[in-house]
C-alpha positions as CSV (number, residue, x, y, z in Angstrom):
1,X,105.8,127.9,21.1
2,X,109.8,128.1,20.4
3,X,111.3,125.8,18.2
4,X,113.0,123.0,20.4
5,X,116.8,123.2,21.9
6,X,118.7,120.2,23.5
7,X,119.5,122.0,26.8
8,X,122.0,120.0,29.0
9,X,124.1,120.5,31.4
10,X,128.0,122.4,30.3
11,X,131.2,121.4,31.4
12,X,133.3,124.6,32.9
13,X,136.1,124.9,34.7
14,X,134.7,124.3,37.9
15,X,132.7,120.7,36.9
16,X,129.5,120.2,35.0
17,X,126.8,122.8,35.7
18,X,123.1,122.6,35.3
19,X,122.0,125.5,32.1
20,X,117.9,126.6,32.9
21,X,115.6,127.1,30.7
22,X,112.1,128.3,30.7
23,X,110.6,127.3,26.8
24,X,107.1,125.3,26.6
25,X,107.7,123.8,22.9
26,X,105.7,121.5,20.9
27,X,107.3,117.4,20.8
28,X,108.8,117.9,17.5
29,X,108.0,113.9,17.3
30,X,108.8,113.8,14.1
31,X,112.4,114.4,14.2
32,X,112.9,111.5,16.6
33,X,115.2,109.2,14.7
34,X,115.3,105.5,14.6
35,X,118.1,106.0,17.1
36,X,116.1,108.0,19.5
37,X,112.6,105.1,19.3
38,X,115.6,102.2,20.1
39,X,116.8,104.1,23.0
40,X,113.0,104.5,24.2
41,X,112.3,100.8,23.2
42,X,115.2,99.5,24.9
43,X,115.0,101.6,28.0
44,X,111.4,100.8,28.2
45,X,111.6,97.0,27.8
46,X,114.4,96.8,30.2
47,X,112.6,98.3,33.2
48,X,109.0,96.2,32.7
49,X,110.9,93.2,32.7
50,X,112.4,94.3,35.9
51,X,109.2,95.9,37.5
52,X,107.0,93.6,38.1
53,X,107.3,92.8,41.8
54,X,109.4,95.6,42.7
55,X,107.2,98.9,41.1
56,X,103.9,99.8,43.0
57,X,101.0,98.1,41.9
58,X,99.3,101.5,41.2
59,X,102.1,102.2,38.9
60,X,102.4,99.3,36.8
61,X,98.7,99.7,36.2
62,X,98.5,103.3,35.3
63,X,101.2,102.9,32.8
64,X,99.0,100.6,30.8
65,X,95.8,102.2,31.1
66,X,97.6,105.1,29.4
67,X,98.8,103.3,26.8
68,X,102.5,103.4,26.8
69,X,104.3,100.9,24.7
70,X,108.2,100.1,23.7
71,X,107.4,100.2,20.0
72,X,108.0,104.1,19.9
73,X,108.3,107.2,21.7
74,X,104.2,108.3,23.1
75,X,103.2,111.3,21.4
76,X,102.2,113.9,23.8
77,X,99.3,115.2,21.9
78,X,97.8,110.8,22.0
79,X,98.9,110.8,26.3
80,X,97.1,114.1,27.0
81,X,93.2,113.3,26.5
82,X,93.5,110.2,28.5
83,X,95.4,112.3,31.6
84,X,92.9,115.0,31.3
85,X,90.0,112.8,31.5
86,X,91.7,111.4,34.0
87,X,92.9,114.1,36.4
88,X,93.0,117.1,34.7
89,X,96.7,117.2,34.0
90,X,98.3,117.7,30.6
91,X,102.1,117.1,29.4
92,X,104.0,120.4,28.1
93,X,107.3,120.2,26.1
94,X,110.4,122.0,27.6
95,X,114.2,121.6,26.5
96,X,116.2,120.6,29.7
97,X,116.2,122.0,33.2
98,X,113.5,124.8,34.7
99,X,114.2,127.3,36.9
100,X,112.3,126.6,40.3
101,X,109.6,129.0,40.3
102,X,108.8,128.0,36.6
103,X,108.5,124.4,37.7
104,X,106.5,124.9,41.1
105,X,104.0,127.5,38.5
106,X,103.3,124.6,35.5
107,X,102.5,121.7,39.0
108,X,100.3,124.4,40.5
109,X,98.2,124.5,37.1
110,X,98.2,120.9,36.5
111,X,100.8,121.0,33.8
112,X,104.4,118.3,33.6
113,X,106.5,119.6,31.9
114,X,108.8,116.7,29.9
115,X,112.0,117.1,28.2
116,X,111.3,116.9,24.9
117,X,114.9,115.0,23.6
118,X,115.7,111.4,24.6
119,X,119.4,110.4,25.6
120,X,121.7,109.0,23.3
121,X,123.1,105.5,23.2
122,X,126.2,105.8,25.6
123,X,123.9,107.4,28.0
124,X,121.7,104.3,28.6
125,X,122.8,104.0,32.5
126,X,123.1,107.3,33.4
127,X,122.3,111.2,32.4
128,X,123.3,114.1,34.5
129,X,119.8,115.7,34.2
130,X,116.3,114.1,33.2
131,X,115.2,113.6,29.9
132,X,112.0,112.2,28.3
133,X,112.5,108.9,29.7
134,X,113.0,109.5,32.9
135,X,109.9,112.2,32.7
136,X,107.5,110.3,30.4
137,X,108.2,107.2,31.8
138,X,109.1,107.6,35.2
139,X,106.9,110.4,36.7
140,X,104.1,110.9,34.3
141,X,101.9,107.0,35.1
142,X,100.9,107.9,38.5
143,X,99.6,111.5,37.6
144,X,96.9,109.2,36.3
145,X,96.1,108.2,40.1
146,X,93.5,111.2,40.8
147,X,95.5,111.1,44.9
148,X,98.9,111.4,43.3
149,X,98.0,114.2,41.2
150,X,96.5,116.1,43.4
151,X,99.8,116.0,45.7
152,X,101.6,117.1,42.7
153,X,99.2,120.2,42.2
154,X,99.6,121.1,46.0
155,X,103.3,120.2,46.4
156,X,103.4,123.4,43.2
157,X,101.1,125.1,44.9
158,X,103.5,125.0,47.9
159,X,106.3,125.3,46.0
160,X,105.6,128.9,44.7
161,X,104.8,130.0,48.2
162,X,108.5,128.8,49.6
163,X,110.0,130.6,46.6
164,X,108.5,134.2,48.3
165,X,109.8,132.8,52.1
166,X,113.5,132.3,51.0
167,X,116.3,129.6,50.5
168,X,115.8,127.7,53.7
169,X,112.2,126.6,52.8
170,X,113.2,126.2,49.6
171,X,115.7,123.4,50.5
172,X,113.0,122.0,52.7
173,X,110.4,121.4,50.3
174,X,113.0,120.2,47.8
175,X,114.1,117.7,49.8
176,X,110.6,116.6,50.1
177,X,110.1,116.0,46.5
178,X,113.3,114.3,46.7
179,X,112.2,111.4,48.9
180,X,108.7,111.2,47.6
181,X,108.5,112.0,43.9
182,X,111.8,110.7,42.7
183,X,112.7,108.4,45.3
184,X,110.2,107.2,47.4
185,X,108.8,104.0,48.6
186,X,105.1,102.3,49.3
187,X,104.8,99.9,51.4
188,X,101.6,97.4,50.0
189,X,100.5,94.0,50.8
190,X,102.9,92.3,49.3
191,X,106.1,94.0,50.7
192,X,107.4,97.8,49.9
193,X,107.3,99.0,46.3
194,X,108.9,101.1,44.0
195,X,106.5,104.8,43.0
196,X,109.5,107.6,43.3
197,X,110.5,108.8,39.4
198,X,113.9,108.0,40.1
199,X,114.1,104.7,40.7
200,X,111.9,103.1,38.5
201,X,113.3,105.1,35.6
202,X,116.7,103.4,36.6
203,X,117.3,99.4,36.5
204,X,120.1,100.0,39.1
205,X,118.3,101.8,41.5
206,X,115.1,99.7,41.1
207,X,116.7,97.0,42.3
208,X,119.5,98.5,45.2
209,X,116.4,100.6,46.6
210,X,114.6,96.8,47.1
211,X,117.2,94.4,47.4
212,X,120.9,96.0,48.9
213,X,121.5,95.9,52.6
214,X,123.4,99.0,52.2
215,X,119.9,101.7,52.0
216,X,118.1,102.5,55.4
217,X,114.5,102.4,54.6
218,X,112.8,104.7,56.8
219,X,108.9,105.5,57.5
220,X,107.6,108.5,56.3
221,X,107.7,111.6,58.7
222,X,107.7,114.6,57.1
223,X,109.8,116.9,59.3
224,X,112.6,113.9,59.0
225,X,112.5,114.0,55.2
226,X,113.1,118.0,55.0
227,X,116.3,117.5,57.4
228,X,117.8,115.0,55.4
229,X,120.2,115.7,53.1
230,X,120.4,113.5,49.4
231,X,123.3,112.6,46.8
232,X,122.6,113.2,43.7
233,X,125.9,111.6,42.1
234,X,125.2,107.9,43.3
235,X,122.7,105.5,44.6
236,X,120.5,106.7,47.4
237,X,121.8,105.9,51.0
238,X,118.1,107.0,52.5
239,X,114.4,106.1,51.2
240,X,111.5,107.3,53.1
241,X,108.6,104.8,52.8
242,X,105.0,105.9,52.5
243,X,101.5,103.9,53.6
244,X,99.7,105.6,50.9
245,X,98.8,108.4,48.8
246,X,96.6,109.4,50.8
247,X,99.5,110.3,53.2
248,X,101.6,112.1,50.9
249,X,98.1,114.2,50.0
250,X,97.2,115.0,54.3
251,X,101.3,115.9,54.6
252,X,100.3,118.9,52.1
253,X,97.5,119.8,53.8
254,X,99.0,122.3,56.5
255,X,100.9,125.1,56.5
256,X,104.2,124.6,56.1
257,X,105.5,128.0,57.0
258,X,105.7,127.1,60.9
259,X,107.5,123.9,59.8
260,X,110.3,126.0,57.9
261,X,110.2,128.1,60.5
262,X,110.9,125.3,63.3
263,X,113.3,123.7,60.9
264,X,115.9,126.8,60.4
265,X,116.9,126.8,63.7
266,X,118.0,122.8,63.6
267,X,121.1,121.1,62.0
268,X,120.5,118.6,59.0
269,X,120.5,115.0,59.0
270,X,123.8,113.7,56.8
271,X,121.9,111.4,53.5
272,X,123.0,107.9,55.3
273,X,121.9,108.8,59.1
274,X,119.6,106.4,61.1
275,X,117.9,108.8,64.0
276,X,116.2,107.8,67.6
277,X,112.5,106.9,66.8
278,X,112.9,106.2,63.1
279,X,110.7,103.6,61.6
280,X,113.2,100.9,59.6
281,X,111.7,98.8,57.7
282,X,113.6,95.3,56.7
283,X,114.2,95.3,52.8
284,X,111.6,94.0,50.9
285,X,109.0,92.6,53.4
286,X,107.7,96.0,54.3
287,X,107.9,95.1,57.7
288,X,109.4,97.4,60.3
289,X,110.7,98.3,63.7
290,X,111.4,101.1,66.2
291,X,115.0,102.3,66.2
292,X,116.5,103.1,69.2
293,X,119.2,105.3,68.6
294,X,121.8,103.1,68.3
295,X,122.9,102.8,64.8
């Protein structure tokens, strides 16, 4: 193991860029200052309060039966026995950013990796890249649901095979963990719910996603979702909304080199499109209709 570095993003001449790195370090937990566990604490009580009713049921739960509480930052080495016993995944410190084949290798083995460093205080509504927060809090609760982690395993598993095909698949299978992972949505009993990373990791976005007129909210189809491009600089203009797990498990299940194949030789769908034979769903109620083309 190296000894940690904050790695962020650097401001050049042509904008902020994204800096990779490819370190596994050990939490160096105790160096977190009081600073760091009231930026946890207040991040953390902000989105339960807000959660309830708008987060998957699944989610909610998971969170609790690992234990995660405002009063401090988790400790990695306390989170990892329960996820192992529970799935077989274990949390590895990084600094900042991985390089893609890096990140599609740790999901294939059953390893998230977490940033290590928290944001600071002025960064409460917004960081350019993800930090533990948004990692710890955001995506690691539902690799306790043994479904979701096996999607995460095969999405790496996937992952590491589009890195050998080229760019285009690449960009296909991003996009994919764009609208499920970080930003997707579950439609349960009770009317669609938060899961994606993304949004519950974000008061803003946990409640546009649900409650702003301005989102389509579209039913999942997978060759849709890899055509559609994302913003990453504001809210999303496009969810995709799941039935279950299970679905996001059986889209893995083919191979997806006929897809990226089919997919290359048609144009992308702009982030805020509606397209004939979309299902849209009416915010919050989970219930849905047929478009026909018109919007």
């Amino acid at each position: 193991m190296d000894t940690p570095r904050r790695v962020e993003h650097q401001l050049t001449d042509k904008g902020y860029v994204p800096v990779y790195t490819t370190a596994v370090v050990e939490q160096p937990w105790g160096e977190y200052t009081a600073s760091d566990h009231e930026v946890w604490a207040t991040l953390f009580k902000r989105q339960r309060e807000i959660l309830p009713g708008r987060a998957s049921s699944e989610f909610l739960a998971q969170q609790e039966a690992m234990g995660m509480a405002s009063d401090q930052i988790p400790k990695f080495d306390d989170l990892n026995p329960v996820l192992r016993k529970a799935t077989g995944w274990e949390l590895i410190g990084v600094e900042g950013l991985l390089p893609e084949l890096t990140f599609f290798e740790h999901l294939a083995n059953r390893r998230f990796p977490v940033t290590w460093w928290i944001r600071k205080p002025d960064q409460l509504d917004y960081l350019s890249e993800p930090d533990l927060f948004h990692d710890l809090f955001g995506h690691v609760p539902l690799l306790m649901n043994p479904v979701f982690a096996d999607y995460m395993a095969a999405y790496g598993r996937g992952g590491v095979k589009a890195h050998g095909i080229g760019q285009d698949a690449l960009v296909n299978l991003t996009r994919l963990y764009w609208y499920t992972v970080e930003f997707g949505l579950i439609r349960e009993k009770q009317g669609l719910r938060i899961y994606g990373s993304g949004i519950v990791s974000s008061k803003g976005e946990s409640i546009h996603c649900l409650e702003s007129k301005a989102p389509n909210r579209i039913g999942f189809d997978l060759e849709r979702i890899m055509r559609t491009r994302y913003r990453i600089d504001t809210f999303q203009k496009t969810y995709f909304v799941i039935d279950s797990y299970e679905q996001l498990m059986e889209a893995t299940g083919p191979d997806f080199s006929p897809i990226y194949e089919k997919l290359a030789a048609l144009p992308s769908f702009p982030a805020g499109s509606v397209q004939d034979g979309d299902q849209v769903f009416n915010r919050g109620t989970g219930e849905g209709w047929l478009d026909d083309g018109d919007v």
